[in-house]
C-alpha positions as CSV (number, residue, x, y, z in Angstrom):
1,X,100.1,115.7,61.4
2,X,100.9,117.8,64.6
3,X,97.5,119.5,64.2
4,X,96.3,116.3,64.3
5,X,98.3,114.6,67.2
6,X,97.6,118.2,69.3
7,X,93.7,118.4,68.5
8,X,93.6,114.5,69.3
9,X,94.9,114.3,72.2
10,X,93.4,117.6,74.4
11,X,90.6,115.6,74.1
12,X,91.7,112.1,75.8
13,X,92.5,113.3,79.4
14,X,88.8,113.2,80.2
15,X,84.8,113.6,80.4
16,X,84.6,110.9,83.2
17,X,81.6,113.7,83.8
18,X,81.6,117.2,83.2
19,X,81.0,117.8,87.1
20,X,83.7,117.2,88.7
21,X,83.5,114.0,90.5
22,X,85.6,111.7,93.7
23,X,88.0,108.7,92.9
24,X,87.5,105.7,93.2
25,X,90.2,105.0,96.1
26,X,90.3,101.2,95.8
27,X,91.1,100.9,92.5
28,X,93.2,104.2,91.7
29,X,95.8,102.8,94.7
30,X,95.9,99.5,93.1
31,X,96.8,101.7,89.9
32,X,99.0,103.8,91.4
33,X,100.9,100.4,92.8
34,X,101.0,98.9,89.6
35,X,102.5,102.1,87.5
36,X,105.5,102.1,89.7
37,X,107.0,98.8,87.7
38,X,110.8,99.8,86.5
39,X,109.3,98.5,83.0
40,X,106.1,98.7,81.4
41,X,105.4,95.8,78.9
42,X,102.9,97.6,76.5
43,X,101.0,93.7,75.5
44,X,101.0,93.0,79.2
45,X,99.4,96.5,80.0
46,X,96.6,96.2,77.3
47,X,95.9,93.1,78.3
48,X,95.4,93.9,81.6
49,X,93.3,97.1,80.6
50,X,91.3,94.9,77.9
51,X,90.3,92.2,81.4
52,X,89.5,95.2,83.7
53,X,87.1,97.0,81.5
54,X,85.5,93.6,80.5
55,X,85.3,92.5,84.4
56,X,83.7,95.9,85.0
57,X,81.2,95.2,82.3
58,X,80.3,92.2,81.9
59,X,77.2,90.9,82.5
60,X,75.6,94.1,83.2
61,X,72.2,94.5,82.4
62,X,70.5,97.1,79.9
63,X,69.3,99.5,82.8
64,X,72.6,99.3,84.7
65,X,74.1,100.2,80.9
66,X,72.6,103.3,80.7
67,X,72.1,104.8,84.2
68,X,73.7,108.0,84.8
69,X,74.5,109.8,87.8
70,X,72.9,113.3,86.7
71,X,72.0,114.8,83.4
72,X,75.4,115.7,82.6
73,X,77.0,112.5,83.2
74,X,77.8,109.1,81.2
75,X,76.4,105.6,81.2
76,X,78.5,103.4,81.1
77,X,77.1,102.1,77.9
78,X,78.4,105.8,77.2
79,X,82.1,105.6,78.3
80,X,83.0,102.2,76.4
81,X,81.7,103.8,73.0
82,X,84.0,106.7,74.0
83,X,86.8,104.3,75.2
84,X,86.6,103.1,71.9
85,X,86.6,106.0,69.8
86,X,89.4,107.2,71.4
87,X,91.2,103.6,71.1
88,X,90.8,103.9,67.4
89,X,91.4,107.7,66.7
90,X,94.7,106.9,68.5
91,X,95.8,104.0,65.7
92,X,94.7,106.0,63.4
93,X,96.9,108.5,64.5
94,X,100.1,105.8,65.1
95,X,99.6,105.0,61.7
96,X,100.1,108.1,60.3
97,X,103.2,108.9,62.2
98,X,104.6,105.9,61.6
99,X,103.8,106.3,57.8
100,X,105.3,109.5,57.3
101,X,108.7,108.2,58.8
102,X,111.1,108.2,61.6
103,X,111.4,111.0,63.9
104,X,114.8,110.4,65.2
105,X,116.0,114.1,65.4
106,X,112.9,114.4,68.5
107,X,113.9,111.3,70.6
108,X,115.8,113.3,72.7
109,X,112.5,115.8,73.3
110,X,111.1,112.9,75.0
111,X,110.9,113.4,78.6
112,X,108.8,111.6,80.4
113,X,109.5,107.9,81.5
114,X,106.4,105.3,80.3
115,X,105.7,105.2,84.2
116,X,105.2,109.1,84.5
117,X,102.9,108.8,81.2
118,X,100.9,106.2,83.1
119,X,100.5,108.1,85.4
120,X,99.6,111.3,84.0
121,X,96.9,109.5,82.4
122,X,95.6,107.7,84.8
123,X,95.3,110.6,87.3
124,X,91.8,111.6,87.4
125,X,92.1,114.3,90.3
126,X,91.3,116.5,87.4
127,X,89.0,116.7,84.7
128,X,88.6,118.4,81.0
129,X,85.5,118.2,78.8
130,X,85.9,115.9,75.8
131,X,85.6,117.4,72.1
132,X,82.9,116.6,70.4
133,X,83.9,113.8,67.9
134,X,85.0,112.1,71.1
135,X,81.2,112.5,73.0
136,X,79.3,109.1,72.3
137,X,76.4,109.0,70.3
138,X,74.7,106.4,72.5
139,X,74.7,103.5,70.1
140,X,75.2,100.9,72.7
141,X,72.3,99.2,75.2
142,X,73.5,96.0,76.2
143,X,77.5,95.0,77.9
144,X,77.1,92.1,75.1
145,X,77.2,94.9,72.2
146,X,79.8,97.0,73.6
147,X,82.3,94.8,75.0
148,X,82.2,92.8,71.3
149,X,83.1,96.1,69.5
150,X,85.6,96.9,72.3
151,X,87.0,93.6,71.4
152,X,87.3,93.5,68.3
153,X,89.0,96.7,67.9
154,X,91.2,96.2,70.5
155,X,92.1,93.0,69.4
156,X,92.7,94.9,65.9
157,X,94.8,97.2,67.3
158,X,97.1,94.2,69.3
159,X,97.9,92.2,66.0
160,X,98.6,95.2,64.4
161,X,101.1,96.2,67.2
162,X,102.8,92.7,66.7
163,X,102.7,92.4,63.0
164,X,104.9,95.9,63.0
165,X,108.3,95.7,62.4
166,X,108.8,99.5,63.2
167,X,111.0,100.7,66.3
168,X,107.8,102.2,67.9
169,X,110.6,104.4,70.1
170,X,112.0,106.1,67.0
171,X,108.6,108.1,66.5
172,X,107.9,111.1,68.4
173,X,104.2,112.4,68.7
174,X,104.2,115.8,70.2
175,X,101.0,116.6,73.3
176,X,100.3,119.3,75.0
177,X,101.7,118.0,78.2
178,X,104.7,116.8,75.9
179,X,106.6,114.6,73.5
180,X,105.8,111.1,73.9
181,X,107.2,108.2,71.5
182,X,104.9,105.7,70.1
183,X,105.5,103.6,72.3
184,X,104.3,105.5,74.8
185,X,101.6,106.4,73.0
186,X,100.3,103.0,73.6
187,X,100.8,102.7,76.5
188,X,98.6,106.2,76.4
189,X,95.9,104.8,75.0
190,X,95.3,101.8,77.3
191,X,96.0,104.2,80.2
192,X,93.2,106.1,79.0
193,X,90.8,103.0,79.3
194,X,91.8,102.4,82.6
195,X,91.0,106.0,83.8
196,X,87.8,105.5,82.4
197,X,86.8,101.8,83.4
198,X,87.8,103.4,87.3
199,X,84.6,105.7,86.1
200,X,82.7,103.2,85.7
201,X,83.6,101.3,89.0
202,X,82.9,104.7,90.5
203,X,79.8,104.8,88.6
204,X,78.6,101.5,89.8
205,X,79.4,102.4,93.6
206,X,77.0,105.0,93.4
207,X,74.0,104.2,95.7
208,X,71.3,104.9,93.4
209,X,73.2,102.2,90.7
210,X,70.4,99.7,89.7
C-alpha cells in the first residue's frame, strides 16, 4: 500500500508541459482567494472543480482539442484524459486504504491543514514530469467525448464519497510532501484538476490557439 500511495502520487504534481511554462495570473489569484476559506467542503470543492474544467472545455472544437503549444506539450484533449486517469488511480487508491482499515495511530502525523494541501497543489510555480501510466494516450478528439468520461467518473467517484459511511479523517495516506488523511486526499485530487484546467486556460491564451 505505501509503495502504492508513494509511486501514485510523485506523479500528480504535474506535466502541465515538460518546459517549464508562466501562470495563468487571473485565474491562479482567484485560486489563491478561494483556498484561504477557514473550511473546505470537499462536495462543494469538486463541484466547483467539475464546473471549471467543463466551462474551460466546453464547446471547443476538434482543432482547438488538440493544439499544442510545442512538441513537448499537451492538448487539451491531452490533459482531461490525464485529469482523469489521475481522478481514478486516486479512488482506486482511497479504496484500498480504506479497505485495509483505520489508521488512527498516524492521525497525529498529519500536518498540513486542507487549505495548505490546496495549496500545495494548486501551486504550479513548479513543475515535475508525469510517470508514464499517467501520460495520455490521446484517445480523445472532441470536448463532447472527454468531458462525458470526465463526467461520468467524477460523478462515480461523488456518489461513492456519499454512499461511505467511513470517517475519511481516520485514514492516513503517506506523500512525499507528507501525511495527508483521506479526506484530504480528496480534496487532493480535485485540486489537481484545477491545477490543470488553469493549463488549459493558459493553453487557450496562447496567441497561436485556433
Amino acid at each position: 500500500m505505501k509503495i502504492l500511495i508513494t509511486f501514485l502520487s510523485l506523479a500528480f504534481f504535474s506535466s502541465d508541459f515538460v518546459k517549464k511554462e508562466g501562470c495563468h495570473a487571473t485565474y491562479e489569484k482567484q485560486m489563491a482567494e478561494e483556498i484561504l476559506i477557514d473550511n473546505i467542503d470537499v462536495f462543494e470543492y469538486l463541484e466547483e472543480t467539475r464546473m471549471a474544467l467543463e466551462e474551460e472545455v466546453d464547446g471547443l472544437s476538434e482543432e482547438q482539442m488538440s493544439y499544442q503549444a510545442s512538441d513537448d506539450s499537451w492538448s487539451v484533449a491531452e490533459i482531461v484524459e490525464h485529469v482523469i486517469i489521475v481522478e481514478g488511480a486516486l479512488k482506486s487508491m482511497l479504496e484500498a486504504r480504506i479497505n485495509s482499515g483505520e489508521t488512527l495511530d498516524q492521525k497525529e502525523e498529519v500536518k498540513m491543514t486542507d487549505e495548505e494541501v490546496v495549496g500545495f497543489i494548486t501551486d504550479r510555480s513548479g513543475t515535475i514530469q508525469t510517470q508514464d501510466q499517467f501520460q495520455p494516450s490521446g484517445k480523445f478528439s472532441s470536448s463532447e467525448e472527454a468531458l462525458e468520461a470526465f463526467e461520468d467518473q467524477r460523478e462515480n467517484i461523488v456518489e461513492w464519497l456519499k454512499e461511505s459511511d467511513a470517517d475519511m479523517r481516520n485514514y492516513v495516506n503517506e506523500f512525499p510532501f507528507g501525511k495527508i488523511d483521506a479526506y484530504q486526499t480528496v480534496l487532493f485530487m480535485a485540486g489537481h484538476t484545477a491545477r490543470h484546467t488553469a493549463q488549459i486556460e493558459e493553453l487557450k491564451s496562447n496567441p497561436e490557439f485556433p
